[in-house]
C-alpha positions, 0 to 999 in steps of 0.5 A: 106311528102306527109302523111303530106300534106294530113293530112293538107287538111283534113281542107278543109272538115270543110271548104267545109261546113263552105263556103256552111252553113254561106257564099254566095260563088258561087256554082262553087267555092264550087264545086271546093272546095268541090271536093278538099275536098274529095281527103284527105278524100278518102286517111283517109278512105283509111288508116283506113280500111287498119288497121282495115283489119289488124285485120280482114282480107281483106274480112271483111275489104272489108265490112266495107269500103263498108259499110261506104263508101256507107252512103254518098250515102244514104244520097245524094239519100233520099235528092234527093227523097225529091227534087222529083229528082227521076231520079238522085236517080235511075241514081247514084245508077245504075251507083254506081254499074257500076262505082265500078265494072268496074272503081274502079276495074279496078283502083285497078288492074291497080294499084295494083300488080299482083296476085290472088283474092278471087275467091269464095268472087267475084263471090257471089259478082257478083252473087249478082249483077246479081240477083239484075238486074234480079230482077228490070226487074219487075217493069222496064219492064212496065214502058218501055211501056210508063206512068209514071215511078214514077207511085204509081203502079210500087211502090207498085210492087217495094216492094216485089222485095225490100223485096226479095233483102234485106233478100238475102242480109242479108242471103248472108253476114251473111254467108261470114262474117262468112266465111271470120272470119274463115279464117282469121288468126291474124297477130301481131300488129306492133308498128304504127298500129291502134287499131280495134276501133281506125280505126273504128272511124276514119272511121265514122268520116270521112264518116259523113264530107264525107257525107256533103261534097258530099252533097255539091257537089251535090247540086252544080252539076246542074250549072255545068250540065248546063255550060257543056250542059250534061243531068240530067241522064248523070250527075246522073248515071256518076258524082254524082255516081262518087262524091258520092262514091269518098272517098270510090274509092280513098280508094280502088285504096290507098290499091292497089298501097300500095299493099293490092289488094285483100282488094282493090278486096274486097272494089270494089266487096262488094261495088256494091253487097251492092249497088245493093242488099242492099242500093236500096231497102233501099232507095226505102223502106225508100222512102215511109216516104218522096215520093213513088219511083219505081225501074222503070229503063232504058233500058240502065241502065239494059242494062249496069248492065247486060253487067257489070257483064257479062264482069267483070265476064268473066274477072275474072273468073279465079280469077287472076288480072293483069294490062290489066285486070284493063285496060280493065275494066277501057275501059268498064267503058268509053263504059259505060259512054259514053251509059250513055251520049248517052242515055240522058234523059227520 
């Protein structure tokens, strides 16, 4: 019955997009509308990368949600570079990367059933993560001295880091991919399972309605930023990493409470690595065709990075997962959240 009823509210995708390109409705029905519509979309991304792990393992499976999940994301932060909203763009992704490693986590393990992770697969992952806020230390650091942080200058220092992180990101998952592919032993097609390409459409059908979805909601934030009295930066690195991201968290926390917690482990984990290490460089090099962006962070933001990794990886380094581990990360997330709200604009 339930599977149903989701089913049926996969309409208000299609929905969403017809009210926001060919109607008048106010921004705050479609807000409404839009984040309605992003529920049944994170249960389908959900169901497909569970059938396509069937064939590929949880580490691969883990991949492949990352990956379409983090297309969205990309799209909202170059639209934002293209309306000059550089600190929305540098606020959701740092808090993208925040919010998977300490909310989607922490959701999944609270969720899902005890047992044990792919230590090996979540440590790379959080190393990857801390390499990355390392590395942004270079050009974020002058921009803490006063000036302008989108400044040419910072942009141009930003490049290299971006080079740097892209070839340690390719380097990196071309080696797990393989390693993942390796130990991961075939396991007979039921009758209702979903073939490999089968899943994979599905998925890419449902991260482009995803895309103009959140797209939706994004430009429908600012009236609501406004009504509930919260700052750019707040609703950047808080709600619009959480909008941006909701099929691809729903998905992960679906996988858990089915009892898939490694895969659930693997979505949370390959999403913040990819984020850090691969789609902000990304963006901050795809950038340059629309308006030069510097990785000129916040000290809160570097800050929260660091704290994140340290206390998931402090967590976790054991490799086992239990419920008040989830509990506890979901507990650092609201520290975060509320540094985030504290920090207010720049």
């Amino acid at each position: 019955m339930v599977r149903k009823i989701l089913y049926a509210l996969l309409a208000l995708g299609p929905l969403t997009i017809a009210l926001d390109k060919l109607t008048d409705v106010g921004e705050m029905t479609l807000f409404v509308v839009a984040a309605c519509a992003l529920i049944p979309l994170a249960w389908l991304i959900g169901e497909a990368t569970e059938h396509a792990a069937h064939h590929t393992g949880p580490g691969i499976g883990g991949f492949l949600n990352a990956t379409f999940g983090n297309a969205p994301e990309l799209i909202i932060a170059l639209i934002a570079v293209n309306e000059g909203l550089t600190e929305v763009v540098r606020g959701s992704l740092t808090g993208s990367v925040v919010g998977n490693l300490l909310l989607v986590l922490g959701f999944s393990l609270a969720v899902g059933p005890p047992g044990r992770l792919d230590r090996k697969s979540s440590l790379i992952s959080m190393g990857l993560v801390a390499l990355a806020t390392v590395l942004f230390l270079i050009p974020s650091v002058p921009a803490w001295t006063g000036g302008d942080p989108d400044r040419h200058s910072l942009a141009v220092v930003s490049l290299p880091v971006c080079i740097a992180l892209l070839a340690v990101y390719v380097g990196v998952t071309w080696y797990t991919l393989r390693r993942h592919r390796a130990a991961h032993t075939p396991a007979e097609a039921s009758a209702d399972s979903w073939s490999f390409a089968h899943a994979l459409v599905v998925l890419g059908a449902a991260t482009v309605v995803t895309a103009f979805v959140a797209e939706t909601l994004v430009h429908t934030l600012e009236v609501f930023a406004e009504k509930a009295h919260l700052s750019d930066f707040f609703v950047a690195a808080v709600i619009v990493a959480i909008v941006g991201n909701a099929a691809e968290h729903g998905g992960a926390v679906v996988v858990a409470h089915r009892g898939q917690l490694r895969l659930a482990a693997e979505i949370a984990f390959a999403s913040a690595a990819q984020v850090a290490v691969f789609l902000i460089p990304l963006v901050a090099i795809l950038a340059w065709a629309i308006d030069p962006l510097s990785l000129a962070f916040r000290p809160v933001e570097i800050g929260v990075l660091a704290g994140s990794v340290a206390f998931t990886a402090a967590l976790l380094w054991g490799g086992r997962s239990t419920k008040w581990r989830g509990v506890a990360l979901i507990g650092a997330y609201g520290v975060a959240a509320t540094l985030f709200f504290l920090a207010g604009d720049r």
